[in-house]
KEMARGU-276926 format. One record per atom (N, C-alpha, C, CB): residue in three letters; y, x, z. Coordinates in steps of 0.1 Angstrom, whole numbers, plus 5000, padded with zeros to 4 digits. Glycine has a CB too. Layout:
REM KEMARGU-276926
AlaYXZ;...
This chain:
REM KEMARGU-276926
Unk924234815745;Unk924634755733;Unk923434685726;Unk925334845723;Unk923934565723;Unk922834485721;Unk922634465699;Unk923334315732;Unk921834405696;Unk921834415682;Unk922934365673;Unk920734365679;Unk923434245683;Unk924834205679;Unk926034265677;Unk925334135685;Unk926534325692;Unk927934395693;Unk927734515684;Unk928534445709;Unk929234445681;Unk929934605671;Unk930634695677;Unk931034585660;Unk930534825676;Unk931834945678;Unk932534885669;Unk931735115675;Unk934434935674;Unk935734915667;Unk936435035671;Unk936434785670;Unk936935085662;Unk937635165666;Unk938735245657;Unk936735225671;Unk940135295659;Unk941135305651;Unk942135435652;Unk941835195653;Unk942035445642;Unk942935525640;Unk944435575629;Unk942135595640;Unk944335725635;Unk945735765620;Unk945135865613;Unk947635835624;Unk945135855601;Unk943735975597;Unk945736045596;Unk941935965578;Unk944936245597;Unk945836345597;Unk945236395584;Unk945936455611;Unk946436515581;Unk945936605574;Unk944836695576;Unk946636665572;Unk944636725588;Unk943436795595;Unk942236755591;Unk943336785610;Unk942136585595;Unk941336505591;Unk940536475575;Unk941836425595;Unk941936475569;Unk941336445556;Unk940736585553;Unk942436395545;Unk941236725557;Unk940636825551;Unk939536845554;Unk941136925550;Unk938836805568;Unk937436835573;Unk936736755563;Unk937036785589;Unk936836555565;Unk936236505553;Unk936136555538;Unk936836405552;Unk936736635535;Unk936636715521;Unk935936815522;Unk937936755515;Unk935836905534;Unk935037015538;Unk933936975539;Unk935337075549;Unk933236855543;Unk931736805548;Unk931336755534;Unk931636665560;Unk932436675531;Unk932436625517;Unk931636705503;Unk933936615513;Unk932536775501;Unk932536915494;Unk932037045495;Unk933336935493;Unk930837005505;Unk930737165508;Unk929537225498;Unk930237205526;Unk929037105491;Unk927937175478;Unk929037225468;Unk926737055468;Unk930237195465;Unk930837195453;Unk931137335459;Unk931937085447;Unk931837385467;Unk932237515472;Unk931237645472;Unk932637495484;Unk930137585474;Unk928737695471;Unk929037685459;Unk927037645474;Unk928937605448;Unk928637615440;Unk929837705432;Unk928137505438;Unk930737695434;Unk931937775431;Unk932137895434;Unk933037725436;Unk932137935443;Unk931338035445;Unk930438145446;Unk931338035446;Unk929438075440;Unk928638155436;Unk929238175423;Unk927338115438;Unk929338055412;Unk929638075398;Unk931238195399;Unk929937875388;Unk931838215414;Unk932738315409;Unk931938435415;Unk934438305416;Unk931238485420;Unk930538625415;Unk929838615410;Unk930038695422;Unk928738555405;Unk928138605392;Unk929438615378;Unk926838485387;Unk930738535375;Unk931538575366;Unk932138695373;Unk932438455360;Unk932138715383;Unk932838885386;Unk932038995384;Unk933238925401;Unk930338945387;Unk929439055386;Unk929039105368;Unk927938995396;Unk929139005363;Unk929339025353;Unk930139065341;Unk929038975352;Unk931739025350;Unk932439095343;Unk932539245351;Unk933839015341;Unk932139275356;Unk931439415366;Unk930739485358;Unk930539395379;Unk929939455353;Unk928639475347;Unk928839535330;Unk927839315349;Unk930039445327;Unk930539475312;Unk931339595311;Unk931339375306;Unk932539545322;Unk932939705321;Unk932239845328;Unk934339705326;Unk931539835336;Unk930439985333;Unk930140005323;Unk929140005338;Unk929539925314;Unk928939955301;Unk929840055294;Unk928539835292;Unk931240015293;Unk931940115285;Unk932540025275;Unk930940235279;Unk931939865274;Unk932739785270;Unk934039705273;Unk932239725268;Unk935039715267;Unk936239645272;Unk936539505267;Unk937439735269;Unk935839435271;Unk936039295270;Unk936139205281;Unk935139245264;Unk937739175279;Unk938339095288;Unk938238975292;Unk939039085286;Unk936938875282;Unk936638785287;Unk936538695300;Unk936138795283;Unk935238855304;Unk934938805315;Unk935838805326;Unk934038865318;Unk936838895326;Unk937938915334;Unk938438775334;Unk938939015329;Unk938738685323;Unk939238535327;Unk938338465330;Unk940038455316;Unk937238455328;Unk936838335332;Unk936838355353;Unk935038305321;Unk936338495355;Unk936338515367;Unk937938465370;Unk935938675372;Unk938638515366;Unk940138435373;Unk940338305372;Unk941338485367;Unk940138215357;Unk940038095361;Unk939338025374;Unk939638065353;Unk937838065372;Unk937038015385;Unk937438035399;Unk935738075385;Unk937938175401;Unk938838185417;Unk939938125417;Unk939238335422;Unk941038085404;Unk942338025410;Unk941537865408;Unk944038055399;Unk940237855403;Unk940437685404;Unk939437655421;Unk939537585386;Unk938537765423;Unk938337715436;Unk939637725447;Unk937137785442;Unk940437805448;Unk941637805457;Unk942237735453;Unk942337905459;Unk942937645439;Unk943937575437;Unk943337405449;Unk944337575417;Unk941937405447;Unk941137295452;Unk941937235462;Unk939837345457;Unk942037335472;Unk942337275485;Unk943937235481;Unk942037405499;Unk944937315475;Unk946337235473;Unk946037115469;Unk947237295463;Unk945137105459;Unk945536965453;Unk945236855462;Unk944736935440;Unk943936855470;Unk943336745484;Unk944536785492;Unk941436785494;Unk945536865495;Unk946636835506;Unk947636715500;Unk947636985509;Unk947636765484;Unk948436695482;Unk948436545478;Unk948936765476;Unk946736525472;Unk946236395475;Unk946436335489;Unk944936405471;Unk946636415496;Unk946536315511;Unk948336325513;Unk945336415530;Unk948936335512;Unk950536365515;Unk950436245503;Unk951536545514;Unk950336195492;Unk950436065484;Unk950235965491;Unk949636065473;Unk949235905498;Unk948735865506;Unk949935765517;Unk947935975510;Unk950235695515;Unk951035595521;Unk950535575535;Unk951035485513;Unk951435545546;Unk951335535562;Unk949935425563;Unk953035455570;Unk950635285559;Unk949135195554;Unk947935245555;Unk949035165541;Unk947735355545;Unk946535385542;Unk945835505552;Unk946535425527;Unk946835515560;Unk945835645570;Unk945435575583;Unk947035815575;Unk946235455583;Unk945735365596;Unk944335305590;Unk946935225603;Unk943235385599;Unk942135345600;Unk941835265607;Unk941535415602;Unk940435165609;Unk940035095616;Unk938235095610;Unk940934985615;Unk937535155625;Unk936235155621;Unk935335015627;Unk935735295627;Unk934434975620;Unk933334845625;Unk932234915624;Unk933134705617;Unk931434975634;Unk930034955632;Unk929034905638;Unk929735035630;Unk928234825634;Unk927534735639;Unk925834765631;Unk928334585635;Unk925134645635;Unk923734695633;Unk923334685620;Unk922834615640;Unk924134675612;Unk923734635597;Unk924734705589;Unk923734465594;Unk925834755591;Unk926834815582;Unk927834895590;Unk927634695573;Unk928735025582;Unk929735105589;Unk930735045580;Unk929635285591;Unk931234985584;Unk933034965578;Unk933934995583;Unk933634865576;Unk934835055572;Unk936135135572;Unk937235035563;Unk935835305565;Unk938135065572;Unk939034945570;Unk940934995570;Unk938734825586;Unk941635005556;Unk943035075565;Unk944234935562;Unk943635275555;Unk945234985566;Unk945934855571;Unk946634795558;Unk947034875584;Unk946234845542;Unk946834785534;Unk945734655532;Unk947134885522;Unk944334665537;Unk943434555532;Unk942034645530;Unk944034485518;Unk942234745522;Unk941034805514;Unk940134795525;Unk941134975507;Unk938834815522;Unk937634825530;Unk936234885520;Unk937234665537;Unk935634955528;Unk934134995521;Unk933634955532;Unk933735155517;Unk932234935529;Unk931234905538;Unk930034975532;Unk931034755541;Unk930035075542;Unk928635155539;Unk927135135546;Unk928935285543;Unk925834995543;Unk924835015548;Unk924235115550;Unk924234955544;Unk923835105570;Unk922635135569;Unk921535195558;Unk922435045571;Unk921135135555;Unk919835155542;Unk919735255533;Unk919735045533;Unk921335285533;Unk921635385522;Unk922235545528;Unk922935305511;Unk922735515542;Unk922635675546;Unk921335755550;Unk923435695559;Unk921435865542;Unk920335985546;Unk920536045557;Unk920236095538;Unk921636085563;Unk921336175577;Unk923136175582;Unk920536385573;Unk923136205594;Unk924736215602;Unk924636325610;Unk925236085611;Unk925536425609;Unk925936505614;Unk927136495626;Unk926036565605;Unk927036535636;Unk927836535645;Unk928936665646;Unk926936505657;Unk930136665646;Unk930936745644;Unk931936745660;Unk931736705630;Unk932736875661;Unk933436845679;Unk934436745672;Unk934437005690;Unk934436675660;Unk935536605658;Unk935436445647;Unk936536705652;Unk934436465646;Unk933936335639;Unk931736325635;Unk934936355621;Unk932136255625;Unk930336225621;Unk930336235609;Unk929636075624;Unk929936295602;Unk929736295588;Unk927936215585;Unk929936485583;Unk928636175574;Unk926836055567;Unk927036095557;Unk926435845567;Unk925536135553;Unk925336185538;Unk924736055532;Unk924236325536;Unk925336035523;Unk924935885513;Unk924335935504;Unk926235785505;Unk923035805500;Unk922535845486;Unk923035765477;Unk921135835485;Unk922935795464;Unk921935895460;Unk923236025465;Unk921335895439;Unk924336035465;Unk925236175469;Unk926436115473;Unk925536295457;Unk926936185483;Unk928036185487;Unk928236145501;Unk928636125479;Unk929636125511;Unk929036185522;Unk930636045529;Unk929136425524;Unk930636045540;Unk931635925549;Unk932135995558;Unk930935805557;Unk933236005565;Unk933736105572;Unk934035965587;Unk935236195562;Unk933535935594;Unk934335895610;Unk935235985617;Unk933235875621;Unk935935935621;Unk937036025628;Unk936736015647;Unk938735945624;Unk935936145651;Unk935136035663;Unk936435985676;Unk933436145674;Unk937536085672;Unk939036055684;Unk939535885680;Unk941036195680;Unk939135805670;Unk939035635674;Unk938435525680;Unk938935595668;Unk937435645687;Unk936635545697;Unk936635575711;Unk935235535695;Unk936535495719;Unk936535495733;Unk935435645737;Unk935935325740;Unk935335715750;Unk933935805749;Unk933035725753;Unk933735945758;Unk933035575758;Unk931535485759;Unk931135445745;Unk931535345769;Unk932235445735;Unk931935415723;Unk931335525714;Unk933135365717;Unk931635585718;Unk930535755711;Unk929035715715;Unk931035955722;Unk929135685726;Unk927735695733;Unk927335635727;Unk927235665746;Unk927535515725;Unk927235375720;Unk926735405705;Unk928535255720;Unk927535445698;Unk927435525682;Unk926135615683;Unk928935645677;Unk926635755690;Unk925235835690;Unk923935735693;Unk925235975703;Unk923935695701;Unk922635555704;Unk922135465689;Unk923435395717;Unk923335425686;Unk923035345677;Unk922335425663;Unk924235265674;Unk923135535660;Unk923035645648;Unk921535715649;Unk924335775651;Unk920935705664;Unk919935795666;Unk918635705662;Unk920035865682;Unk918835505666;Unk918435435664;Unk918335405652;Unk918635385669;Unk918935395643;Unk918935385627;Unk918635505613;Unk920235335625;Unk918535605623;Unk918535765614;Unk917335835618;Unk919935885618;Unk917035805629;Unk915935875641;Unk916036035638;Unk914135815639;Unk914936075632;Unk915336255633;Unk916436355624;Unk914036325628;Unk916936195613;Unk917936295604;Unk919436255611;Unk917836255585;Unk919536225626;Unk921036225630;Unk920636375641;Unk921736025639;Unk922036465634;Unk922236585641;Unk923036555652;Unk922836685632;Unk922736495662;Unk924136465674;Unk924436575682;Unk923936355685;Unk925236595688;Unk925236685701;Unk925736625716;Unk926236805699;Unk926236515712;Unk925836455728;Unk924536385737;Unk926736345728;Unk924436375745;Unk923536295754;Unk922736185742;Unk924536215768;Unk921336165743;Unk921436045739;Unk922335895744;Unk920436025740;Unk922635935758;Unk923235825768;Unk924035895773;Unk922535745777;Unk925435845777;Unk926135875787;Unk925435865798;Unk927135815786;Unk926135945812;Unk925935925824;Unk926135785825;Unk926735995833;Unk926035705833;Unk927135615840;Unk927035625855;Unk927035445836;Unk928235545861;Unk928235575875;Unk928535445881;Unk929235685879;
């Protein structure tokens, strides 16, 4: 692949899909939720040994666990809103930009210049954007010479902060 040609590649994003993207997405907010629900358990732990009966802490620990569990209902149900249109994907990436494209029109285009690192997943690529936040590829919309082609290109533009697990290069035969 030369500096010109682009990868293309398409898809139907699933529910599976959207929840991994929210999992890669989101996986500081979930630490972080977590932790803030045991320290509000350790602490409402902590009150009642004392011999104090204040219930406070008892709610705030319950709020914080029903709002990290309610989390994931609500992203199902943000993606079930989500119109047929909008789950047909279509990826471009080329030497200068990743664009994502679904069949109502919308498009982002994410430079180069501005991803910090890509992780390779058995089911997509995740790119951490700065200053925060993260792009999800779906890697089952590309051909497997188009993976190669990606890991190549990704390894070329990221150098030590792309996590891949394939070959740098396919075989060929």
């Amino acid at each position: 692949m030369n500096g010109q040609q682009s990868i293309v590649g398409s898809t139907v994003l699933t529910t599976v899909d959207h929840l991994r993207a929210v999992f890669w997405s989101a996986s500081r907010f979930y630490r972080l939720a977590g932790a803030a629900t045991v320290a509000a358990l350790a602490l409402a732990l902590l009150r009642a040994s004392g011999g104090e009966t204040s219930f406070w802490w008892f709610y705030a620990f319950a709020v914080l666990l029903i709002a990290t569990l309610a989390t994931p209902v609500w992203l199902l149900l943000a993606h079930w809103r989500l119109g047929s249109p909008q789950k047909e994907l279509t990826y471009l990436v080329d030497a200068e930009n990743i664009v994502t494209r679904d069949a109502t029109g919308a498009e982002i285009t994410v430079p180069w210049s501005v991803l910090r690192r890509c992780i390779e997943s058995k089911s997509g690529f995740i790119f951490a954007v700065r200053p925060t936040g993260a792009r999800w590829l779906v890697k089952r919309a590309f051909t497997p010479e188009d993976v190669g082609a990606l890991r190549r290109l990704i390894r070329a533009k990221l150098g030590e902060a792309a996590k891949l697990q394939g070959a740098a290069s396919p075989p060929t035969s």
